[in-house]
Structure formats: structure tokens, C-alpha cells
Short mmCIF file of the C-alpha atoms (twelve columns), coordinates in Angstrom:
data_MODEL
# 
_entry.id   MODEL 
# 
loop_
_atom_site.group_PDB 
_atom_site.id 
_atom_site.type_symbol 
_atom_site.label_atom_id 
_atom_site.label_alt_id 
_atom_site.label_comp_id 
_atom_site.label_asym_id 
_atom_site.label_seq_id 
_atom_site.Cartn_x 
_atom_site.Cartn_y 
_atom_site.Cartn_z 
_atom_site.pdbx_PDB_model_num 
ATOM 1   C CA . UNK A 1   -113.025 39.703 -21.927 1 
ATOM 2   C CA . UNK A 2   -110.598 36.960 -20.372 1 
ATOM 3   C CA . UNK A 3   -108.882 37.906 -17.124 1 
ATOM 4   C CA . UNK A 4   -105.445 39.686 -17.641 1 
ATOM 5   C CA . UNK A 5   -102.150 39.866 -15.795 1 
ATOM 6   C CA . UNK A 6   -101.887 43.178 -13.759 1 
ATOM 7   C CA . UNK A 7   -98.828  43.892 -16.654 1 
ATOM 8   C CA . UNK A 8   -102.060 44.865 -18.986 1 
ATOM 9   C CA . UNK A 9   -102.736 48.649 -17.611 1 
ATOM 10  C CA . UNK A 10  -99.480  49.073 -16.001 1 
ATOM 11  C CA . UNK A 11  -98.063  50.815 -18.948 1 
ATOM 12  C CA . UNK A 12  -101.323 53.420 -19.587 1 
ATOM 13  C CA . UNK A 13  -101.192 54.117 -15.943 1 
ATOM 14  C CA . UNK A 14  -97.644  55.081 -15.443 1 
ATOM 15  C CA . UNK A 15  -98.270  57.237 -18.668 1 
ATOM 16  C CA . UNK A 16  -100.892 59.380 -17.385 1 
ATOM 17  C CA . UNK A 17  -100.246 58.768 -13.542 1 
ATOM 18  C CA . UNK A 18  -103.171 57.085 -12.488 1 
ATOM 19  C CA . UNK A 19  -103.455 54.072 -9.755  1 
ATOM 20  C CA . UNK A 20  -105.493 50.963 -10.618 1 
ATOM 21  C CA . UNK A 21  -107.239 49.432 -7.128  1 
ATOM 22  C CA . UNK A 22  -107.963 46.368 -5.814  1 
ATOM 23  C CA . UNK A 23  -110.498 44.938 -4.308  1 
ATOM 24  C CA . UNK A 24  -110.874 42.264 -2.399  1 
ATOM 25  C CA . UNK A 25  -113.688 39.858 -3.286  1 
ATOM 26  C CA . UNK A 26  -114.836 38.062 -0.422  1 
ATOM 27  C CA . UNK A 27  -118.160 36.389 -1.615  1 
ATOM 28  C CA . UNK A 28  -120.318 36.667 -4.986  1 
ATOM 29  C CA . UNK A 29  -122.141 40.295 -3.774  1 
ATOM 30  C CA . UNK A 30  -118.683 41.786 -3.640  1 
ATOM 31  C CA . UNK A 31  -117.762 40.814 -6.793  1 
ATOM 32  C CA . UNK A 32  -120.750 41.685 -8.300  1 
ATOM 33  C CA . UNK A 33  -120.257 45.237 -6.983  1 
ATOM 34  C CA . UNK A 34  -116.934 45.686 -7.557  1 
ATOM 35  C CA . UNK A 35  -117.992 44.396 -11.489 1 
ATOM 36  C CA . UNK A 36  -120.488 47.254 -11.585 1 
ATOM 37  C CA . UNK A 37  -118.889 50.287 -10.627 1 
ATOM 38  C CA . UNK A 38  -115.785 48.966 -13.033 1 
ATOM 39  C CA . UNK A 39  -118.322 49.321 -15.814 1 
ATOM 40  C CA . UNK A 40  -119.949 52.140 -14.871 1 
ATOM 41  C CA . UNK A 41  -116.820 53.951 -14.262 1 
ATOM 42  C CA . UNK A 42  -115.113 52.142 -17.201 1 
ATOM 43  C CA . UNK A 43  -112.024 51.645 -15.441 1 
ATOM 44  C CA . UNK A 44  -109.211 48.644 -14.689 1 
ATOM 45  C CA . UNK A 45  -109.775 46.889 -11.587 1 
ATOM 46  C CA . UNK A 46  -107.794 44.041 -9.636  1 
ATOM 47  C CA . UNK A 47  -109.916 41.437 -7.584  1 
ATOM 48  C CA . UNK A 48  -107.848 40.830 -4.444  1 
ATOM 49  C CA . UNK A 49  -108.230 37.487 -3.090  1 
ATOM 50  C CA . UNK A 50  -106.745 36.438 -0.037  1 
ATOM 51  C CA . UNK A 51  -105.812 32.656 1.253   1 
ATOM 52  C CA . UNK A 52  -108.675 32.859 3.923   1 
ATOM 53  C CA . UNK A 53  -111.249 34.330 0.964   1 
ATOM 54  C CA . UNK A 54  -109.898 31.855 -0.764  1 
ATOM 55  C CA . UNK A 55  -110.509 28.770 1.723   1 
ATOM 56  C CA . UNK A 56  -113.762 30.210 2.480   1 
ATOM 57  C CA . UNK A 57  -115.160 30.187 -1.186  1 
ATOM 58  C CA . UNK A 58  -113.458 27.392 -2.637  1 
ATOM 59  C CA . UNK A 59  -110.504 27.995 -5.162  1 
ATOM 60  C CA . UNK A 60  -112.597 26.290 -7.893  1 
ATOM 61  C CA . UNK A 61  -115.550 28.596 -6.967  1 
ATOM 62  C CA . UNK A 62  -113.471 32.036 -6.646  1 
ATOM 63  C CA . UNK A 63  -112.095 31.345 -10.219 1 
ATOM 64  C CA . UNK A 64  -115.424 30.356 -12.026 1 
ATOM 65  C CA . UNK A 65  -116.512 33.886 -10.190 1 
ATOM 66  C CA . UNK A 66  -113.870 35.689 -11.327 1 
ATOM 67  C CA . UNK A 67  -113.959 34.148 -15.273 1 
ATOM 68  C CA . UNK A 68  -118.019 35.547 -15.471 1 
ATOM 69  C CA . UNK A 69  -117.166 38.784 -14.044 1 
ATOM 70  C CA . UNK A 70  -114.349 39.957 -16.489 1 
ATOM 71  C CA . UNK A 71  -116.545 38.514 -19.568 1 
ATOM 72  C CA . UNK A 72  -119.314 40.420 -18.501 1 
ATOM 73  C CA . UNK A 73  -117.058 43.574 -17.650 1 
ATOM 74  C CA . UNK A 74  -116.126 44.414 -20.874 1 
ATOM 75  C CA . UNK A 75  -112.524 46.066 -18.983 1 
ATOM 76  C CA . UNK A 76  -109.103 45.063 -18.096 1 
ATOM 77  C CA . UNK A 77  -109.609 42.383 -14.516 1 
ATOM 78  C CA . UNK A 78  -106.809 40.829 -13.239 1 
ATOM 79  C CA . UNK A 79  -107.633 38.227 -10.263 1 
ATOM 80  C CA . UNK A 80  -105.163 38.156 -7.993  1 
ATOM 81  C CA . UNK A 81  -103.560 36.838 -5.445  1 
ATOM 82  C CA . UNK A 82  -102.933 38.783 -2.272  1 
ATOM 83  C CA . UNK A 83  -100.768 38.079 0.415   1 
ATOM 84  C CA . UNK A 84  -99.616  34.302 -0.910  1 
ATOM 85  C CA . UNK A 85  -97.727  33.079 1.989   1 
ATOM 86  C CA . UNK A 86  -95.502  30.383 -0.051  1 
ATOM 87  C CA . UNK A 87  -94.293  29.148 -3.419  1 
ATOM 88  C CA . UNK A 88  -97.019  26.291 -3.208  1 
ATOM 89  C CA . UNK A 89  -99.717  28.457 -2.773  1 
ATOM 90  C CA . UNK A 90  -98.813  30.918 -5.696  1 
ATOM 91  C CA . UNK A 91  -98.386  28.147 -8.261  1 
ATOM 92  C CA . UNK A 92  -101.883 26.745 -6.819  1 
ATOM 93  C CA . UNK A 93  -103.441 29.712 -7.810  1 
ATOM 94  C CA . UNK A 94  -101.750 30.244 -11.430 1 
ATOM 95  C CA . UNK A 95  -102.559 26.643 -12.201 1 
ATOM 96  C CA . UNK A 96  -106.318 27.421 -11.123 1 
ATOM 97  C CA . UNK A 97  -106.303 30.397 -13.563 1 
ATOM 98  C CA . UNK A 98  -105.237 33.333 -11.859 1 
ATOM 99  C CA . UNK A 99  -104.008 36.017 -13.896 1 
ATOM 100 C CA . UNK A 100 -101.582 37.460 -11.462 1 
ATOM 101 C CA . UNK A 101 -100.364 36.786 -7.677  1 
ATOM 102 C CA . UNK A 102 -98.309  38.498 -4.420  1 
ATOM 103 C CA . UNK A 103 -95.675  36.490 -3.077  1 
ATOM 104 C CA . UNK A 104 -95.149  38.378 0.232   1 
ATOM 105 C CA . UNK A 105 -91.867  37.012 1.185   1 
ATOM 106 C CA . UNK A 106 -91.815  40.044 3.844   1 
ATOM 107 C CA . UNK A 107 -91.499  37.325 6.800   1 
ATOM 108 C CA . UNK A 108 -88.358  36.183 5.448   1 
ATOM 109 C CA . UNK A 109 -84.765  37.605 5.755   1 
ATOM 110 C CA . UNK A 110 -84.098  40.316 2.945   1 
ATOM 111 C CA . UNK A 111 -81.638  37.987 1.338   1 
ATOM 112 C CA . UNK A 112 -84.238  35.253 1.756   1 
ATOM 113 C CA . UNK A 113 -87.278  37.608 -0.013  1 
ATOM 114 C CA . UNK A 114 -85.152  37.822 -3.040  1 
ATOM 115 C CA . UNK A 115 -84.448  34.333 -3.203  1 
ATOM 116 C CA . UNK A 116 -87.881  33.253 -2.930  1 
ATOM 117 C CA . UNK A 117 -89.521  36.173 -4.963  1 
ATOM 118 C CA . UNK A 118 -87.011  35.404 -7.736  1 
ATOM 119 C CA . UNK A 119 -88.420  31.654 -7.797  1 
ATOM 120 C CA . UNK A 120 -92.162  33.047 -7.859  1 
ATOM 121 C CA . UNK A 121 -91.311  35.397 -10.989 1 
ATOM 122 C CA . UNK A 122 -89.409  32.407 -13.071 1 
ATOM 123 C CA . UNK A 123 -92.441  30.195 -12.547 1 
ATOM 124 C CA . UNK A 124 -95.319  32.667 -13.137 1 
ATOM 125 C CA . UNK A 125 -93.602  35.595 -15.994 1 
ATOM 126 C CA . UNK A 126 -93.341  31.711 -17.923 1 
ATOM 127 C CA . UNK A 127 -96.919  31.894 -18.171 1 
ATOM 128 C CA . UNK A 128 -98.162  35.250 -18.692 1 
ATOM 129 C CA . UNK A 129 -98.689  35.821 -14.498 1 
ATOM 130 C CA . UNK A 130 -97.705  39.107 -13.049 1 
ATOM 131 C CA . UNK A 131 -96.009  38.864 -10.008 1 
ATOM 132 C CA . UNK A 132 -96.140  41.474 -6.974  1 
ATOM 133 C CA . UNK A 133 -93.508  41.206 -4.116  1 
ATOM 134 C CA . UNK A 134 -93.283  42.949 -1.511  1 
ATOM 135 C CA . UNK A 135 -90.425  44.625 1.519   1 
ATOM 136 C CA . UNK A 136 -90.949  45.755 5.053   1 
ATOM 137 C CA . UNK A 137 -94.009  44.910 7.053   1 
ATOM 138 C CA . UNK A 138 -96.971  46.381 7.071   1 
ATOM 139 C CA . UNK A 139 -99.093  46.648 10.421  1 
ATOM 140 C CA . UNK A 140 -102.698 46.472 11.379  1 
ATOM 141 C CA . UNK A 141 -105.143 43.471 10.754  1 
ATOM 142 C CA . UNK A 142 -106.600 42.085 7.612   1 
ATOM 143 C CA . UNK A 143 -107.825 38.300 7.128   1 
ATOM 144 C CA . UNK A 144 -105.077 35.786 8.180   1 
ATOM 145 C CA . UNK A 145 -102.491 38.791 8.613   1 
ATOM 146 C CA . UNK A 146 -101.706 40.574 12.302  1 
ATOM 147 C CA . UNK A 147 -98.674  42.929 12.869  1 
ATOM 148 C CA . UNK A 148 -98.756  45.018 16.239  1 
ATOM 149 C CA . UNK A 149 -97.704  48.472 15.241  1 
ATOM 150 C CA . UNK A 150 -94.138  47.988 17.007  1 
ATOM 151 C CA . UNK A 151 -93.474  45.404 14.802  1 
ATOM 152 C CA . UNK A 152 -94.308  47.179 11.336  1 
ATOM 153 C CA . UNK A 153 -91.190  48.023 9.579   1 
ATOM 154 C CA . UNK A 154 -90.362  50.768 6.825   1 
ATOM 155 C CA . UNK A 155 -88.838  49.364 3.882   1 
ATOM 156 C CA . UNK A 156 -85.461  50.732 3.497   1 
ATOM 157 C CA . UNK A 157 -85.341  52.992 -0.467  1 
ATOM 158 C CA . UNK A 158 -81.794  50.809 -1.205  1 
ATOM 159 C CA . UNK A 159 -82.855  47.738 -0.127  1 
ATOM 160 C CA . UNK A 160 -86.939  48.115 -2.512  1 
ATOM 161 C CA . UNK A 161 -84.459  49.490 -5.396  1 
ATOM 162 C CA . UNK A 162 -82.106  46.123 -5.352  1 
ATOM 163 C CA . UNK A 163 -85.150  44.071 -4.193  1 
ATOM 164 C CA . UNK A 164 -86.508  45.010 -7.670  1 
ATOM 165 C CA . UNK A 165 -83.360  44.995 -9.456  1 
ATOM 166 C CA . UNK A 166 -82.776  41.029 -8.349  1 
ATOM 167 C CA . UNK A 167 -86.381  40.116 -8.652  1 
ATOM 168 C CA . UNK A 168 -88.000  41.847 -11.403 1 
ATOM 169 C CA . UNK A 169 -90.996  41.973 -10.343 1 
ATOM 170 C CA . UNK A 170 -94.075  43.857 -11.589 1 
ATOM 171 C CA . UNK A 171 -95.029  45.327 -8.641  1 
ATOM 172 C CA . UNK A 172 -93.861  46.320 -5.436  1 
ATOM 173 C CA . UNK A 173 -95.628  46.816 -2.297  1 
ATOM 174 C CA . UNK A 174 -93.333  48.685 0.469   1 
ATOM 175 C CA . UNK A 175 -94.111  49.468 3.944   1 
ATOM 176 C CA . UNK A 176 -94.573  53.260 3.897   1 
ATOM 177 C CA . UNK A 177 -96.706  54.043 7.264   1 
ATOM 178 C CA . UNK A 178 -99.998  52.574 6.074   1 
ATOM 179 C CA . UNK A 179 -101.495 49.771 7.516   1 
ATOM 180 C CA . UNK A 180 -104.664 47.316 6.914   1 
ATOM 181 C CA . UNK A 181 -107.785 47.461 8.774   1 
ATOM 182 C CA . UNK A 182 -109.008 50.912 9.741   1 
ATOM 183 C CA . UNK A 183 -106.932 53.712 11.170  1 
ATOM 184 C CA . UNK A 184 -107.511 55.002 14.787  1 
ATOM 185 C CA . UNK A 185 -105.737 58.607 13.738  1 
ATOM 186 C CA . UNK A 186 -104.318 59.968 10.056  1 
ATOM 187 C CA . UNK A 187 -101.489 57.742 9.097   1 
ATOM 188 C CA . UNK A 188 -98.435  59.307 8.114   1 
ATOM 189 C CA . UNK A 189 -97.381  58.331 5.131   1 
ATOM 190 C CA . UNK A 190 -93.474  58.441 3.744   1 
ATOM 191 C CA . UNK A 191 -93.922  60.240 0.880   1 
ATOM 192 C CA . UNK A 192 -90.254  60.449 0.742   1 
ATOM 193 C CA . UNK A 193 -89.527  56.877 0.588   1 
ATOM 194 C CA . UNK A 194 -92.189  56.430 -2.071  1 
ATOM 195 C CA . UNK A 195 -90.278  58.978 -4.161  1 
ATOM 196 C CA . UNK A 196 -87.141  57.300 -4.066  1 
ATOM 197 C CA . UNK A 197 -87.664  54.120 -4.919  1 
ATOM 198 C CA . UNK A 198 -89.997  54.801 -7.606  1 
ATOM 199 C CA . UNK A 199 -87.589  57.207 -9.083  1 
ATOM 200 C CA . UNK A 200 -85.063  54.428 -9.126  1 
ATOM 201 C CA . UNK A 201 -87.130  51.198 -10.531 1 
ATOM 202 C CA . UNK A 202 -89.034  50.379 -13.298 1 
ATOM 203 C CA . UNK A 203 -92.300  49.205 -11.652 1 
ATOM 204 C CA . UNK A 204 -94.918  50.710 -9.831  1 
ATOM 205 C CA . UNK A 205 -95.468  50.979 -6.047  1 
ATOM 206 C CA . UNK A 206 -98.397  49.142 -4.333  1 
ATOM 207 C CA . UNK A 207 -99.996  51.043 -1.136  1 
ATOM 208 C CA . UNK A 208 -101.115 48.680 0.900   1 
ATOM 209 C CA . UNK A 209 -104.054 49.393 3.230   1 
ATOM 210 C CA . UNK A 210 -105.488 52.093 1.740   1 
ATOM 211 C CA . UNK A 211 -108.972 51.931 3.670   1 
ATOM 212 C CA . UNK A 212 -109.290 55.340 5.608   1 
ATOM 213 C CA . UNK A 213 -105.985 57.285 3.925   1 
ATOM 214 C CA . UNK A 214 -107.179 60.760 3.472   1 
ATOM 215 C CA . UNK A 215 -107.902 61.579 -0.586  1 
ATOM 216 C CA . UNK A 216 -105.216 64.244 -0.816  1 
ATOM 217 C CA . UNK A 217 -102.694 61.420 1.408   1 
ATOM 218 C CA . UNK A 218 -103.801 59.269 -2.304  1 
ATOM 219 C CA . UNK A 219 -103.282 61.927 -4.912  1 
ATOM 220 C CA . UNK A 220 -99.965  62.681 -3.605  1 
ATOM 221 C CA . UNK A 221 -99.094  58.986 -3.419  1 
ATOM 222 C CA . UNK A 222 -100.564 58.273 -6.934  1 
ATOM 223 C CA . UNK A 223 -98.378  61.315 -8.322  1 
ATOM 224 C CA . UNK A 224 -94.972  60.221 -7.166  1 
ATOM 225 C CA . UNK A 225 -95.379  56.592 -8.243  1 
ATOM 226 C CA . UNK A 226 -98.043  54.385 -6.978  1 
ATOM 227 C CA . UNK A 227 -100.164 52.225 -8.860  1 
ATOM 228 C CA . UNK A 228 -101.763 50.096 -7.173  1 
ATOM 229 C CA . UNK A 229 -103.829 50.661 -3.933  1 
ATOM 230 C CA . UNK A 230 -105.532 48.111 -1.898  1 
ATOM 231 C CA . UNK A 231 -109.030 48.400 -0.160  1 
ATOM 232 C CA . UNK A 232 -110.743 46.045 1.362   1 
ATOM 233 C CA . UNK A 233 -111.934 47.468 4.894   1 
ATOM 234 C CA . UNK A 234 -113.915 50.080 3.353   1 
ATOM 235 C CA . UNK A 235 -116.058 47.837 1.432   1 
ATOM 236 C CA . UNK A 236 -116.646 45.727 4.650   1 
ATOM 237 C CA . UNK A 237 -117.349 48.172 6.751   1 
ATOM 238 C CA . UNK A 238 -120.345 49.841 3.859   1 
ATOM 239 C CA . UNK A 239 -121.388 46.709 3.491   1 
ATOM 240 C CA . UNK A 240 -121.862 45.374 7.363   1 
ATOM 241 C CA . UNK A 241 -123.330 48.877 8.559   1 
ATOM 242 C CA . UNK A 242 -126.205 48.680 5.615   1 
ATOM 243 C CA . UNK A 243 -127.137 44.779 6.522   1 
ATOM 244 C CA . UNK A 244 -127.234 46.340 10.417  1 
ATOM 245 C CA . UNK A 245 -129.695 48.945 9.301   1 
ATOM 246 C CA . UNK A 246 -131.853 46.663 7.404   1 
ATOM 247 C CA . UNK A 247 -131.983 44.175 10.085  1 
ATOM 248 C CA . UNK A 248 -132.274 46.679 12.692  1 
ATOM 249 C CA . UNK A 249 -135.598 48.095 10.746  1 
ATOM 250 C CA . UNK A 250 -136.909 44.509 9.901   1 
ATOM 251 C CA . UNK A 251 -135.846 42.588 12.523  1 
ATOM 252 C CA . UNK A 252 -138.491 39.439 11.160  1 
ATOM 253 C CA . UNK A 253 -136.209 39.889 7.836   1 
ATOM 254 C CA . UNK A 254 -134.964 36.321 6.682   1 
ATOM 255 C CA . UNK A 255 -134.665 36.622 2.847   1 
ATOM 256 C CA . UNK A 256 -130.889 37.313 2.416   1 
ATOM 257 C CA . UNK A 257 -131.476 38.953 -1.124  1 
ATOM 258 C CA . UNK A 258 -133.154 42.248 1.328   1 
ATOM 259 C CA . UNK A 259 -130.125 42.667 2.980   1 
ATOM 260 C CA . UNK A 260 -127.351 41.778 0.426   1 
ATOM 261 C CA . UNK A 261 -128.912 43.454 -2.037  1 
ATOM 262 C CA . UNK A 262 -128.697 46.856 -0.490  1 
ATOM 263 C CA . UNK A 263 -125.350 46.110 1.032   1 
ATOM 264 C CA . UNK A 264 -124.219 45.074 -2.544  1 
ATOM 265 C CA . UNK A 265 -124.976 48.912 -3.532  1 
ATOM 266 C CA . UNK A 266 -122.926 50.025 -0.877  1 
ATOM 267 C CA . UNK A 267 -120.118 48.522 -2.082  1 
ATOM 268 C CA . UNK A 268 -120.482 49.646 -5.279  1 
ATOM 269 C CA . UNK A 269 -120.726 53.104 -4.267  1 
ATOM 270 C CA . UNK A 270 -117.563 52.959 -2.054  1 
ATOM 271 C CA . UNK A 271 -115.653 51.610 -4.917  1 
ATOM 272 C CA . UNK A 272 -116.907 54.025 -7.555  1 
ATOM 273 C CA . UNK A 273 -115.520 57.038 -5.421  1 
ATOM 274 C CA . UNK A 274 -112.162 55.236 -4.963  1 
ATOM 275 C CA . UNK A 275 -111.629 54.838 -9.127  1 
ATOM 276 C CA . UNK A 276 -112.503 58.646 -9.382  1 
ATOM 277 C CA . UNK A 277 -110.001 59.228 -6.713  1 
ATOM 278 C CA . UNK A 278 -107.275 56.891 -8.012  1 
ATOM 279 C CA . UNK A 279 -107.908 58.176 -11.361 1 
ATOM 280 C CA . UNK A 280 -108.442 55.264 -12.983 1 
ATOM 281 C CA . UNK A 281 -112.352 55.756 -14.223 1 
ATOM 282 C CA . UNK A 282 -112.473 56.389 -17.788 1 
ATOM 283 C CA . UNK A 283 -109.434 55.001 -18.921 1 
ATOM 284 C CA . UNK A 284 -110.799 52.112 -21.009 1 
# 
């Protein structure tokens, strides 16, 4: 099937709580294994696609990916957008065929995030593009992005509840304690803040660096309101420690297909426990 705007399982998910994820495609093997385990599991799934994924595959390239993965699917796959840094880039990607972006307009004065978020959702809801915004900063290290932990913010609940009220967006991604990258201890989530703001707007909640949040940490987050959780560190990590093995048995190895292969399972596996978790697997 074609690629669809994130707005396609947003409805069935709030219905019976569930939390579609996305994953970050960084090169034809993740794709591929994220593809898999959304058939196997028969569930939604979001490819994530960052500007440096996206400068390091080609835009043209990443699309033409994306396109033969959701026709061989045979389930809901939105490609989108993650992270897009300005109003050029967004439109960039919609015009390339993306079916949905993030216009993280975080950076930017609160007044100014509304502004420009408003802007993103007039040019993309036009065309049948979901739009995700998103408020407060989240730390860690992921791709282009770097907050120190000092500089992380919590979104404030009455500032995410007018943020969506102004902008309308589909989605919103709020700083709630997580981070990207990997977490040196259990990060401690604001459960409380998620349950406000979802109480009070008409659009799911995106959670943000959810490599390495403890499963229960998820179910909890998933039950008061989010649908939508990123991971991307996870599958990076599976997939770098199996090439490491295989190269560290066959050190002579040169054929990539050996060690991509097997890392290309990893993935897969990884990904397949995260839709059972999220709750998402057998909902198409």
C-alpha cells in the first residue's frame, strides 16, 4: 500500500490505547528490518528519518526506499520526518513524497514555535501531511541533535495545551525527562505532565527517546496518552554489537552481506519486542 500520513492509525490507537513507534531508517538493512517485523507483527509503523539520514542517503534515494517498503508491507507506513530544523526543509520533504514531518520549532521562543509550527501545518494539512510539533527540549545525543542535560527543559502542561490549541497539530512531542541516545541510570519520567496535557488536547503525545525506558516506564506512558514513541539507539546499538561479533570471529570477513545480514535480524528482533510492548502488533 502507498505511504500514509501518521493521521491514518491515530484514531484506532487512541481507541484501544496503543502507541505506534518509529523507527529510524538509517540505510536499506534498517528498513528492511523494520519492514519485516511490521509484517510479521502486523502492526503500524513510522520510518523516522532524520536531516543527517537524510543527507547521508540521498532524499531521492530515502523516498524510492520508503515507496517499496510500504507496497511490500501490506500495513499502515508513514515516512517521516524527524527533527526538521526549518520551514524549507519540511516542505522539501513533502514535495519529495513524505507522508508526514516534525517541525521542531523547540529552539525558538514559545511565541515563536507557534508561529512557525502554525506555518508548517497550513502548508502540509493542504496536502494530506501530518504534522508533529514539538515544546521543551529534550537532552542527550541523537544524529545532528546535542542538549547537555542542564539545558533540557520540561515542557510546561499550559503552555503544550495552548501550543496545540494555536497550532493544531497532529502530534505533540513534549519534554517529559526522556532523552535520546542511551541512558546512564532509569530516567524519570513525568508521568504527571503527560497526564495533563493529554487530558486537555485532542492529539496524542510523542515520547521522544525511548531507547532504554524501562517496559513498565512505556505501558504507563502509553496508558495516559502517548502514541507515538521513538527508537532509534536500540536498533543501532543490536545492530553494531552483531557486525562486532561477526568480525571479531572472521576477522578475513569482507563480504558485507555476512555481516549485515545478521545485523539486519537484530534489528528486526529489537523492533518486534517494541510493537508487542507498545501494543501496536496485531492491529491491522
Amino acid at each position: 500500500m502507498p505511504l500514509v500520513p501518521m493521521t491514518a492509525f491515530l484514531e484506532d490507537a487512541k481507541k484501544n490505547k496503543y502507541a505506534v513507534g518509529q523507527f529510524n531508517i538509517n540505510n536499506l538493512e534498517f528498513t528492511q528490518a523494520i519492514t519485516e517485523a511490521a509484517i510479521e507483527e502486523k502492526s503500524p509503523v513510522i520510518f523516522g528519518v532524520s536531516e543527517g539520514a537524510m543527507r547521508y542517503m540521498g532524499l531521492d534515494y530515502t523516498v524510492a526506499i520508503a515507496k517499496a517498503a510500504a507496497a511490500r508491507a501490506g500495513v499502515p507506513v508513514a515516512l517521516h520526518l524527524d527533527h526538521g530544523s526549518s520551514f524549507d526543509v519540511v516542505m522539501k520533504c513533502i514535495r519529495a513524497g513524505f507522508s508526514s514531518v516534525m517541525f521542531d520549532g523547540s529552539h525558538h521562543s514559545f511565541e515563536e514555535n507557534i508561529r512557525l509550527t502554525k506555518q508548517v501545518v497550513e502548508a502540509a494539512h493542504a496536502v494530506g501531511v501530518s504534522v508533529e510539533g514539538e515544546l521543551g527540549t529534550i537532552g542527550g545525543v541523537e544524529d545532528d541533535l546535542a542538549v547537555d542535560e542542564e539545558d533540557a527543559t520540561l515542557a510546561k502542561p499550559e503552555e503544550a495545551i495552548r501550543f496545540w490549541e494555536e497550532t493544531k497539530v497532529d502530534y505533540v512531542a513534549i519534554a517529559v525527562g526522556t532523552a535520546h541516545g542511551m541512558y546512564k541510570g532509569e530516567p524519570k519520567i513525568r508521568f504527571d505532565i503527560i497526564d495533563e496535557v493529554a487530558r486537555n488536547i485532542g492529539a496524542p503525545i510523542v515520547l521522544h527517546g525511548g531507547s532504554g525506558v524501562p517496559d513498565e516506564a512505556i505501558k504507563k506512558a502509553v496508558s495516559l496518552g502517548v502514541g507515538k514513541i521513538n527508537v532509534n539507539t536500540e536498533n543501532q546499538v543490536a545492530c553494531t554489537e552483531v557486525i562486532r561479533q561477526v568480525l571479531a570471529a572472521k576477522p578475513n570477513e569482507i563480504d558485507p552481506r555476512k555481516y549485515l545480514g545478521p545485523a539486519r535480524d537484530a534489528i528486526k528482533e529489537v523492533v518486534k519486542g517494541k510493537m508487542r510492548l507498545f501494543g501496536s502488533s496485531n492491529r491491522v
